[in-house]
SEMAR-242980 format. One record per residue (C-alpha): residue number from 1; x, y negated, z; residue in three letters. Coordinates in steps of 0.05 Angstrom, whole numbers. Example, Ala and Ser with C-alpha at 12.3 -4.5 7.8 and 13.67 -1.06 7.14 Angstrom:
<fikes>
FIKE pos   east  north     up code
FIKE   1    246     90    156  Ala
FIKE   2    273     21    143  Ser
</fikes>
This chain:
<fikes>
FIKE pos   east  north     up code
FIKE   1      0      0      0  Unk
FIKE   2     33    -70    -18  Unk
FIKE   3     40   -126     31  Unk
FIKE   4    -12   -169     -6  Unk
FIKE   5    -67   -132      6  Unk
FIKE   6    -49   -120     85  Unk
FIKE   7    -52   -190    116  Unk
FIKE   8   -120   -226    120  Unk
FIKE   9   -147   -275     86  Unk
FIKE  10   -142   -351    114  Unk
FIKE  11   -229   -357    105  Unk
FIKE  12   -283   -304     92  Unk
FIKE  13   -343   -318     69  Unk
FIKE  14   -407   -302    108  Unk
FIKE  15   -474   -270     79  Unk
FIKE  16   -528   -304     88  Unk
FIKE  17   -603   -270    104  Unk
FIKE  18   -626   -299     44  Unk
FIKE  19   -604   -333    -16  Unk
FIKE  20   -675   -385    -21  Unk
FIKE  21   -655   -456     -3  Unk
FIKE  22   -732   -464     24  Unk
FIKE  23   -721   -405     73  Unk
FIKE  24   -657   -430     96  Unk
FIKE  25   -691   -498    111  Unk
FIKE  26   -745   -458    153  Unk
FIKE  27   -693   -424    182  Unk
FIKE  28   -649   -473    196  Unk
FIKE  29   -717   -506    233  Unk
FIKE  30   -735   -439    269  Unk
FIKE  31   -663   -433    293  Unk
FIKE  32   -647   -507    313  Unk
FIKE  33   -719   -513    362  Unk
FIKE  34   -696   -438    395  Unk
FIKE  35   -633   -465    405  Unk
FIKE  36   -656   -534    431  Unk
FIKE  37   -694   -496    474  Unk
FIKE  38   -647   -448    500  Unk
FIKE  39   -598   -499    519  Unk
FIKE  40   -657   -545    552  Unk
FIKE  41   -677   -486    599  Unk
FIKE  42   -616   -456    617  Unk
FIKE  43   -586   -523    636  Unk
FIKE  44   -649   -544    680  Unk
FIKE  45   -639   -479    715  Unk
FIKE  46   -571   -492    733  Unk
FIKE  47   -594   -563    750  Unk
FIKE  48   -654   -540    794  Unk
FIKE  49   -603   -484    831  Unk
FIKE  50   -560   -547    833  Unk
FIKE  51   -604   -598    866  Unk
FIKE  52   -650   -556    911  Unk
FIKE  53   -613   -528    973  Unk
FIKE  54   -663   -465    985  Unk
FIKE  55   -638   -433    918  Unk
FIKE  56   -562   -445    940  Unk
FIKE  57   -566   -365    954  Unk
FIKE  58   -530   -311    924  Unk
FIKE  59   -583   -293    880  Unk
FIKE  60   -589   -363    851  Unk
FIKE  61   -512   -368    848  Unk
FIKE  62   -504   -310    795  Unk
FIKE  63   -569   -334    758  Unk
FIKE  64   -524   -393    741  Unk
FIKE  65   -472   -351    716  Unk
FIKE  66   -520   -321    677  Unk
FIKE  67   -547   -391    646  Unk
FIKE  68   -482   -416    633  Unk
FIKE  69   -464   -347    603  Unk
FIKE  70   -527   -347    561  Unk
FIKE  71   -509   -421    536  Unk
FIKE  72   -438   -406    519  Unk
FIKE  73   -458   -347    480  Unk
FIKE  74   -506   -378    441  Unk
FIKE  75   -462   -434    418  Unk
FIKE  76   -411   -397    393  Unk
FIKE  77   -459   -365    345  Unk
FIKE  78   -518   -415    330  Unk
FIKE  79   -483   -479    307  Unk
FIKE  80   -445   -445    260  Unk
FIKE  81   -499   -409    241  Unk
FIKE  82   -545   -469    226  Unk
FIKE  83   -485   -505    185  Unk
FIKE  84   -480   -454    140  Unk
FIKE  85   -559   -449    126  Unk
FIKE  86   -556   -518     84  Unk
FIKE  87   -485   -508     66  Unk
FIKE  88   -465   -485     -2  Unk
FIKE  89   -396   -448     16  Unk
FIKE  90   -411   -407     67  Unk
FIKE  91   -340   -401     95  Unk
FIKE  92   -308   -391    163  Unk
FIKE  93   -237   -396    168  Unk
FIKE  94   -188   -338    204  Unk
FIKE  95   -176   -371    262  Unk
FIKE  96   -254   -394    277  Unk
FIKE  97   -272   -321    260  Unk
FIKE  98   -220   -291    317  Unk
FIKE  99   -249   -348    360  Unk
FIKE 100   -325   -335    349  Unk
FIKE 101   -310   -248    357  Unk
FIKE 102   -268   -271    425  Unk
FIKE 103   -322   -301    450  Unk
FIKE 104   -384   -265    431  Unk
FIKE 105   -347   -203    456  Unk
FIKE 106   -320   -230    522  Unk
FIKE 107   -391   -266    537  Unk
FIKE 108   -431   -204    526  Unk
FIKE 109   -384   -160    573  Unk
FIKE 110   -387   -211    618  Unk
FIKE 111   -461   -207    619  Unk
FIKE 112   -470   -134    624  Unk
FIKE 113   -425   -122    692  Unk
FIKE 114   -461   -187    713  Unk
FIKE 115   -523   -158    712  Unk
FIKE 116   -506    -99    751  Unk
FIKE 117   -483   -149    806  Unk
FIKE 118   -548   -177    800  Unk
FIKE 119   -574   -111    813  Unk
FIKE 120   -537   -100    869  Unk
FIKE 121   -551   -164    905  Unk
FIKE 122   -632   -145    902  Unk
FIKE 123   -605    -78    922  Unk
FIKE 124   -581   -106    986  Unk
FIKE 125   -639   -161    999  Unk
FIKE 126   -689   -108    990  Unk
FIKE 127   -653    -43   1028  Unk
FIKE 128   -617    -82   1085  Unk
FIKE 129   -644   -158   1086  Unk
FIKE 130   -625   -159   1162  Unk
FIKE 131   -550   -148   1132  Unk
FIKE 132   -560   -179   1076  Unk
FIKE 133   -521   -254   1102  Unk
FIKE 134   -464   -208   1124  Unk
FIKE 135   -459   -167   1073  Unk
FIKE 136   -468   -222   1006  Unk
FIKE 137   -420   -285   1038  Unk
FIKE 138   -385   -336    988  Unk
FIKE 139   -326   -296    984  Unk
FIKE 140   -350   -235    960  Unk
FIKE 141   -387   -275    908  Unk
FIKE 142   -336   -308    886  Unk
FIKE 143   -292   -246    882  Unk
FIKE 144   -354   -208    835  Unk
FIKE 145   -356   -267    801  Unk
FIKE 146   -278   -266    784  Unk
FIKE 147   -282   -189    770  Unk
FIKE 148   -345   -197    711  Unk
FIKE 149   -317   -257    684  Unk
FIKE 150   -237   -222    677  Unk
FIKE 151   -260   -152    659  Unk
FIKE 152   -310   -186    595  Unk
FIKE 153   -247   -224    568  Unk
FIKE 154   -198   -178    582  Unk
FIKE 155   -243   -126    533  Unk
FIKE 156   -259   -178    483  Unk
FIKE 157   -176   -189    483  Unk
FIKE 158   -169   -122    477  Unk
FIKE 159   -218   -114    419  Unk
FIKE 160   -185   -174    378  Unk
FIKE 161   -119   -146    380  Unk
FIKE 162   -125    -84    358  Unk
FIKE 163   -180   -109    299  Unk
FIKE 164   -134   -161    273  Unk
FIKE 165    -67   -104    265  Unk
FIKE 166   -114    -77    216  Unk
FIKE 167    -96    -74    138  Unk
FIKE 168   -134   -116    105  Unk
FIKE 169   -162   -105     33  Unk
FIKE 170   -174   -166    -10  Unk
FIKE 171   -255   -175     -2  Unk
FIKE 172   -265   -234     49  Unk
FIKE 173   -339   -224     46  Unk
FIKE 174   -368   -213    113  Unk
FIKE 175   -433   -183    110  Unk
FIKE 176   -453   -214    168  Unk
FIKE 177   -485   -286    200  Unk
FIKE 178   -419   -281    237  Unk
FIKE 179   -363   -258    257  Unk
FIKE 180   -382   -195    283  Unk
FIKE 181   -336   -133    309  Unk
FIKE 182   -368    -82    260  Unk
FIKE 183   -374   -117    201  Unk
FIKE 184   -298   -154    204  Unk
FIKE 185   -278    -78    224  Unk
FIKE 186   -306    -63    150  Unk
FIKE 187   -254   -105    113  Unk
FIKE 188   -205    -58    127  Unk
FIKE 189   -170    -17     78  Unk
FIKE 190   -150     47    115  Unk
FIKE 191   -192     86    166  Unk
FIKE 192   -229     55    226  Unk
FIKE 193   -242    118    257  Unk
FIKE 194   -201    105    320  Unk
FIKE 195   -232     28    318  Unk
FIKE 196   -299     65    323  Unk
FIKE 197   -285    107    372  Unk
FIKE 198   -238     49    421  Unk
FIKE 199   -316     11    409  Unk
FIKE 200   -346     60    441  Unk
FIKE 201   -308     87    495  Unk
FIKE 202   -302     17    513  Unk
FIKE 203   -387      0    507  Unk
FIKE 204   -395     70    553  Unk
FIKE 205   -346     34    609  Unk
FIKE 206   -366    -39    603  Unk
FIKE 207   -442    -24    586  Unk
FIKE 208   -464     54    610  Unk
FIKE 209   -419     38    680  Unk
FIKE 210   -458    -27    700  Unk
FIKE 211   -526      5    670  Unk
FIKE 212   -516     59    717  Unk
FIKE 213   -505     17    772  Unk
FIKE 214   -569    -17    755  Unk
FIKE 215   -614     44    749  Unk
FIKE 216   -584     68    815  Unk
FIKE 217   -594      3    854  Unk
FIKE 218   -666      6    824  Unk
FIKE 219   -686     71    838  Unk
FIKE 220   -663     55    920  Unk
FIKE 221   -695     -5    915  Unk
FIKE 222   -770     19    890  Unk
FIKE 223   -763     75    935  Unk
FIKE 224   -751     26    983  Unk
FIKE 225   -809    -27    967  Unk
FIKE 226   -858     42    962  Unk
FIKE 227   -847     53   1034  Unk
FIKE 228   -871    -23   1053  Unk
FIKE 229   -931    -11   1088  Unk
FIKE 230   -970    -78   1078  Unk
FIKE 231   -996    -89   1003  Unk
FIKE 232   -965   -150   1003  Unk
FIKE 233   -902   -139   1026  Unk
FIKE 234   -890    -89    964  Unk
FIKE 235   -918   -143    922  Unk
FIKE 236   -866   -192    948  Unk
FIKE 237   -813   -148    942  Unk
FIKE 238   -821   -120    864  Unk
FIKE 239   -831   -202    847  Unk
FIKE 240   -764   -212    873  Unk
FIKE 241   -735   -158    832  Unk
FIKE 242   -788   -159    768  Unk
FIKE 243   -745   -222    733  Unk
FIKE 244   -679   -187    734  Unk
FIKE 245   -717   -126    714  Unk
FIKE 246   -732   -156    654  Unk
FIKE 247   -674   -181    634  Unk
FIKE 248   -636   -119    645  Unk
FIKE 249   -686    -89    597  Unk
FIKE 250   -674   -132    546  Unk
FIKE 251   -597   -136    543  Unk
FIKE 252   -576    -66    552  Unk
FIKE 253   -630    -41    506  Unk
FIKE 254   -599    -76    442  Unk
FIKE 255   -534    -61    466  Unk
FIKE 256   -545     13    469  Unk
FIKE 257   -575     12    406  Unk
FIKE 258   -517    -24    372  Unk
FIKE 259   -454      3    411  Unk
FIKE 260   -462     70    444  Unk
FIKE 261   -490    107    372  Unk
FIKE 262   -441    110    301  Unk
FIKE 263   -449     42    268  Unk
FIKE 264   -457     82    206  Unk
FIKE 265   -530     98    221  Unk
FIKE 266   -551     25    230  Unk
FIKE 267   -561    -20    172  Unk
FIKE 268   -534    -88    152  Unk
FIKE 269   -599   -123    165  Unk
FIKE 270   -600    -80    235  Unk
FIKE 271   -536   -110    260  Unk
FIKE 272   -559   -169    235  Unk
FIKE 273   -628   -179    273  Unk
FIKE 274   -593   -151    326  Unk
FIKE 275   -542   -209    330  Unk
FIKE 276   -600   -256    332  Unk
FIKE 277   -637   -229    378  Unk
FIKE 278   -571   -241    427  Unk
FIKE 279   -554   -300    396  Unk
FIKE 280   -620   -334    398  Unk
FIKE 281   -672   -302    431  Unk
FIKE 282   -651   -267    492  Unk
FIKE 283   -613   -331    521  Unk
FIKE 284   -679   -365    503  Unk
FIKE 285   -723   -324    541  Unk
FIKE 286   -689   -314    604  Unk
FIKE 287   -700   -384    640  Unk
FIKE 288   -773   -371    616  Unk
FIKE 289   -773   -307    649  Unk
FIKE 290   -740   -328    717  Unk
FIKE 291   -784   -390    715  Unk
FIKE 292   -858   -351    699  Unk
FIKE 293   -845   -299    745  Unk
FIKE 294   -803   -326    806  Unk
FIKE 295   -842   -357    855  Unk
FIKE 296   -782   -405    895  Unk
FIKE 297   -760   -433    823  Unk
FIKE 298   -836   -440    806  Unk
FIKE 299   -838   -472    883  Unk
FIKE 300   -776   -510    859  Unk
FIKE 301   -797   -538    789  Unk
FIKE 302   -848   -570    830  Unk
FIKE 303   -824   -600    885  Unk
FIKE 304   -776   -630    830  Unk
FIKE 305   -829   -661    790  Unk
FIKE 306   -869   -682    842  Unk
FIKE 307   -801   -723    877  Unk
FIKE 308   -790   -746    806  Unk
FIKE 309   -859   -773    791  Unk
FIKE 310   -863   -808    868  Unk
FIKE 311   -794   -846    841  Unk
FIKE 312   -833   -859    776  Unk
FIKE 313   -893   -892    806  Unk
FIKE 314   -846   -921    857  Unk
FIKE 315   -809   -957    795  Unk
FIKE 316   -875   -973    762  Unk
FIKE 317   -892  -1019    818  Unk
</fikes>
């Protein structure tokens, strides 16, 4: 094999979903509103956990991990993604493709072994809440909080390295919205096998270990709400685990779907829809899901708006 064809290009070019001009317009529209709103309600979550002092708990302190984690992922897909909607050359250059897979890859580690400290946390409110101050202090947080955020980017690091040693053949299409592990894998010219396989050893230990944690921690802690004699006191207890829940539901799910099985038997437009619903919609519908079904933040939002319109009439007059 000669040397030209082994080092990568300086650009690739990234497929689009379609090749209309008037769907990329509504899609650029779609895309920019999710994204507008994904970044409005994650950031007035970590504002309301910021400015009311009965959500400074341990609960509310990972929840803004997760916001800012949810924000941070989706920029480093969606703007790019927009641009290129009503741009003609759809091109991202080498160094903003490493960046955008670093990133994407580090963010959505970081949010899987989050979630199982999540997990854990309700685990401990609902299973020993007499132990529960003892047990979740500030340095413990801040030590799980070190551990998901290192062990995401040390993966993603991992995964960059060994994807950009590859041989690279001369087709700098990516058939992809972005610059996603699979489909840069594919613009290799020898075999990926062992790429494949590094994927998903590393998906079973960064996503099957923390989603095993989670089912664990769950199945103590409805075990432990079903033995809650008073009707209400289960109730309570499965609202204060029903959010996360959720969420857990709707991250790992994908995940498992994209990682753990042979890329092979998934489609281009699979991967694809996949990547958007990451992107776009699951970062959208978290602070909506937290905020519908959490009564303190519900308790919080208004308390909020009623401070803010009592300075508004205040100023009126």
């Amino acid at each position: 094999m000669g040397t030209d064809n082994q080092t990568w290009a300086s650009e690739f070019i990234l497929l689009s979903l379609s090749s209309d001009w008037d769907a990329h317009v509504s899609l650029f529209v779609l895309f920019l509103v999710m994204y507008m709103v994904t970044m409005l309600g994650n950031c007035l979550i970590v504002l309301l956990i910021r400015l009311d002092s009965r959500l400074h708990t341990p609960m509310y302190f990972f929840l803004t991990n997760l916001s800012l984690v949810d924000v941070s992922y989706a920029t480093s897909i969606v703007p790019q993604l927009l641009a290129h909607f009503l741009a003609e050359h759809k091109a991202i250059t080498l160094q903003s493709c490493a960046a955008q897979l670093f990133f994407s890859l580090a963010l959505g580690g970081i949010e899987f072994v989050l979630l199982a400290v999540m997990a854990y946390d309700r685990y401990v409110a609902v299973c020993d809440p007499l132990r529960y101050s003892a047990i979740m202090h500030g340095a413990l947080c801040a030590k799980l909080a070190i551990t998901f955020w290192v062990s995401g980017s040390i993966n993603s690091l991992m995964h960059i390295t060994i994807t950009f040693q590859l041989p690279m053949c001369t087709n700098k299409f990516i058939d992809h919205i972005s610059c996603e592990i699979l489909a840069v894998i594919r613009l290799a010219c020898v075999d990926t096998s062992s790429n494949e396989v590094t994927i998903m050893v590393s998906s079973i230990i960064l996503l099957m270990t923390p989603l095993c944690l989670v089912l664990l921690s769950y199945i103590r802690i409805i075990s432990t709400i079903l033995k809650i004699q008073s009707r209400e006191g289960r109730k309570k207890a499965f609202h204060t685990c029903a959010s996360l829940l959720t969420v857990v539901a709707l991250c790992y799910g994908m995940a498992i779907f994209t990682y753990i099985q042979p890329h092979s038997s998934l489609s281009v437009l699979q991967e694809t829809l996949i990547s958007l619903f990451y992107a776009i919609l699951t970062p959208m519908l978290n602070p909506m899901i937290y905020s519908l079904r959490n009564k303190e933040v519900k308790g919080a939002w208004k308390k909020l708006l009623w401070k803010f319109s009592g300075l508004t009439s205040k100023l009126a007059t």
